[in-house]
C-alpha positions as CSV (number, residue, x, y, z in Angstrom):
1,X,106.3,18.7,98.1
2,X,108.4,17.0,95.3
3,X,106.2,14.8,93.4
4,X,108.4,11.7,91.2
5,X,106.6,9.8,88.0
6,X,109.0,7.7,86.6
7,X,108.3,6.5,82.7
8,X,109.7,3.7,80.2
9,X,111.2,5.8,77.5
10,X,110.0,3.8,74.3
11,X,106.9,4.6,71.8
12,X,104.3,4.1,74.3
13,X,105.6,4.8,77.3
14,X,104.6,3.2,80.6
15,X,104.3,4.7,84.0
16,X,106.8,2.4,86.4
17,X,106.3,4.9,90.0
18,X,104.3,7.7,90.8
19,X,105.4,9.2,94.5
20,X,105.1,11.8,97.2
21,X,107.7,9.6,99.5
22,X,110.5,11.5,100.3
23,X,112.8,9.0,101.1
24,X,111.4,7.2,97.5
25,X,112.2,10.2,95.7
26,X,116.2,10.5,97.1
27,X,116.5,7.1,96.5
28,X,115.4,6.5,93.0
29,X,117.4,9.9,92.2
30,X,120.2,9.1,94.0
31,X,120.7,5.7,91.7
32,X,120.7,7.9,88.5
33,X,123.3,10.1,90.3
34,X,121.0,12.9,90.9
35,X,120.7,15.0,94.1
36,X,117.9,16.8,95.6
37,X,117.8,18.3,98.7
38,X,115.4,20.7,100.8
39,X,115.9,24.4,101.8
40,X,113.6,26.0,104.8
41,X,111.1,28.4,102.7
42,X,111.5,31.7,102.7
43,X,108.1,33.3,102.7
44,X,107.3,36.5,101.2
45,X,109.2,36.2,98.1
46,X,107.2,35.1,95.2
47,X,107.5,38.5,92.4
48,X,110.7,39.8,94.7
49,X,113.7,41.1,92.7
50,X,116.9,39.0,91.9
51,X,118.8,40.9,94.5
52,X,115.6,40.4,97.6
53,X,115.5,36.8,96.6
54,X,119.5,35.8,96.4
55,X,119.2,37.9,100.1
56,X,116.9,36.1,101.5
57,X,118.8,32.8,100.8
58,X,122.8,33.7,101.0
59,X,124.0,31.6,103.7
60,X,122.2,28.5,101.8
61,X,123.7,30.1,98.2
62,X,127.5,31.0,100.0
63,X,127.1,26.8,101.4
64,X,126.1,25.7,97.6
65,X,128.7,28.0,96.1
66,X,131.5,27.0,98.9
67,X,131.1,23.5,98.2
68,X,130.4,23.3,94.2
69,X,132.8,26.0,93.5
70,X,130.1,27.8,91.5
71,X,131.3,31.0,89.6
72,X,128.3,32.5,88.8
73,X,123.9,32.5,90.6
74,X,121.4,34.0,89.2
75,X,117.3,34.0,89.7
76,X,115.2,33.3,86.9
77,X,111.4,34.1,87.2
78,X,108.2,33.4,85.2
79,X,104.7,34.4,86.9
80,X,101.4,33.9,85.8
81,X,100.8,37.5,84.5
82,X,103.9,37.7,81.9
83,X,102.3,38.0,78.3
84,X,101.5,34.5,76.7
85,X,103.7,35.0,73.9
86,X,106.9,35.4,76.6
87,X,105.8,32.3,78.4
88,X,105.4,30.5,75.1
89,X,108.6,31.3,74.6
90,X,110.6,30.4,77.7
91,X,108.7,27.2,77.9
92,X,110.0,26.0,74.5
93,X,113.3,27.2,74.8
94,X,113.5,24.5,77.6
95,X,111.1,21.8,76.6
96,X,113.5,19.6,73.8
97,X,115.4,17.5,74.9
98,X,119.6,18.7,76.1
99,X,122.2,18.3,77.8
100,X,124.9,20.9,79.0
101,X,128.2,21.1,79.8
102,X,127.4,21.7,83.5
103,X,125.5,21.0,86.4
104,X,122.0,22.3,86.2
105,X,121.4,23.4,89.9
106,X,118.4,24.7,90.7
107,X,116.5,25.9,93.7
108,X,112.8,26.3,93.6
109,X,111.7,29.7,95.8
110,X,108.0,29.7,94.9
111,X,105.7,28.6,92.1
112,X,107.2,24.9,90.4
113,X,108.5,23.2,87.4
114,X,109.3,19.6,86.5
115,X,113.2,18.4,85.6
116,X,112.6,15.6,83.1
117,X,115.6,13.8,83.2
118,X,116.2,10.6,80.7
119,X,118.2,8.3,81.9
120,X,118.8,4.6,81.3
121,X,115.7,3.8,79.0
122,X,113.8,5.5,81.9
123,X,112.3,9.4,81.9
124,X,112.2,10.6,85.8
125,X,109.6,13.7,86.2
126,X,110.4,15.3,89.2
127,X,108.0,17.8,90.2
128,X,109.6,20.4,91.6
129,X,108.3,23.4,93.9
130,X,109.0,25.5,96.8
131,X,112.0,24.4,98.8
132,X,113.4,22.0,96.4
133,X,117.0,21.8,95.3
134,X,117.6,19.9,92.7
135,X,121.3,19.5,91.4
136,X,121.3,17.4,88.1
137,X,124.5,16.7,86.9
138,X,126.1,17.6,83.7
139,X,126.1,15.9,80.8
140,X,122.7,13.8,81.9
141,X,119.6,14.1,79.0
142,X,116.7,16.5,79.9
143,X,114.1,18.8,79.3
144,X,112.7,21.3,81.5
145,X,108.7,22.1,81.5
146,X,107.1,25.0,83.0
147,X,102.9,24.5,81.7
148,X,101.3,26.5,79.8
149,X,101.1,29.4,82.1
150,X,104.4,29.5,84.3
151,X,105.2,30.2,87.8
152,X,108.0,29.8,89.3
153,X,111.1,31.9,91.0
154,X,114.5,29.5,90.7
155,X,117.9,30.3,92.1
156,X,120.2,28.8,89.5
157,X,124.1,27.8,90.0
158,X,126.8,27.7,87.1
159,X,130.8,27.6,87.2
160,X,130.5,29.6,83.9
161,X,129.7,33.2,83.5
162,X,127.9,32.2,80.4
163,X,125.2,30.9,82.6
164,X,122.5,28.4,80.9
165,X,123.7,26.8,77.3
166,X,122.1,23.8,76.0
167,X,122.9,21.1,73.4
168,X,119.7,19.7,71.8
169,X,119.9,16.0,71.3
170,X,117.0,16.5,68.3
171,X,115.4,13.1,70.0
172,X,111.9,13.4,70.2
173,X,111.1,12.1,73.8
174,X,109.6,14.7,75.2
175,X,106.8,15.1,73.0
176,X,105.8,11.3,74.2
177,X,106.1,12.0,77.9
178,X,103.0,13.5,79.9
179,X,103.8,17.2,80.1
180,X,103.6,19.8,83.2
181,X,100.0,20.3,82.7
182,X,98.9,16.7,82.4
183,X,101.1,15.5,85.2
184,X,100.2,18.5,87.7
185,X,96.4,18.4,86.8
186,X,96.5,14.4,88.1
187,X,98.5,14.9,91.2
């Protein structure tokens, strides 16, 4: 279930809304011009191949990809057993603040991740996991966190071939924000 803590951005900041609420959630992302929707879970597919997963899920990928006009989807995957020095990796790669040129659409098959998106003196930390889609659009400030030892399997949607690029905003928010770890170990 998608899990929202909502921050002040400044030095210190302050926690403004922690919620499981559904409706809550839609609403507060829907004001920041963020939509997130829910897919039926496909059990079965956490460690499945690209080509199992984007299977399992075509008529909800053909519906994204008719409507967004998406060129390219993809699956990116992180489990528990990949080599610490990989996942230490990936999760930094993502974890400074960005923004891209694109909608970053993602769709959580199994494990989770939270979408830290900075928006109007405010930091919303959605917690993403199985069954959420989250369609952030593109030029909004984020960072992406995964913890310290990642799960997750994501369908991801671009209208470039050249997939994921980001442009780091060299602010230093998301080292002042609780991370994946600190905000999953208090739900």
């Amino acid at each position: 279930m998608t899990y929202l803590t909502v921050y002040t951005d400044g030095p210190a900041p302050e926690t403004l809304l922690r919620t499981e609420d559904q409706a809550e959630i839609a609403t507060s992302l829907k004001e920041i011009g963020v939509r997130l929707r829910h897919w039926e879970i496909v059990d079965g597919l956490d460690g499945a191949t690209q080509d199992e997963v984007l299977a399992a899920y075509r008529d909800q990928v053909a519906a994204v990809v008719a409507e967004e006009g998406y060129t390219f989807v993809d699956v990116a995957q992180l489990g528990p057993d990949a080599p610490a020095d990989v996942a230490a990796a990936a999760r930094a790669k993502f974890l400074n603040e960005h923004t891209h040129d694109d909608d970053e659409v993602r769709f959580f098959v199994s494990g989770s991740g939270i979408f830290y998106l900075h928006v109007d003196g405010k930091v919303h930390a959605v917690f993403c996991e199985p069954g959420d889609l989250l369609s952030v659009p593109k030029q909004t400030t984020h960072w992406f966190d995964m913890g310290t030892r990642p799960h997750f399997t994501a369908i991801r949607f671009f209208h470039d071939d050249d997939g994921w690029v980001g442009d780091f905003t060299g602010d230093s928010i998301s080292s002042r924000i609780p991370d994946y770890d600190t905000i999953a170990a208090g739900r």
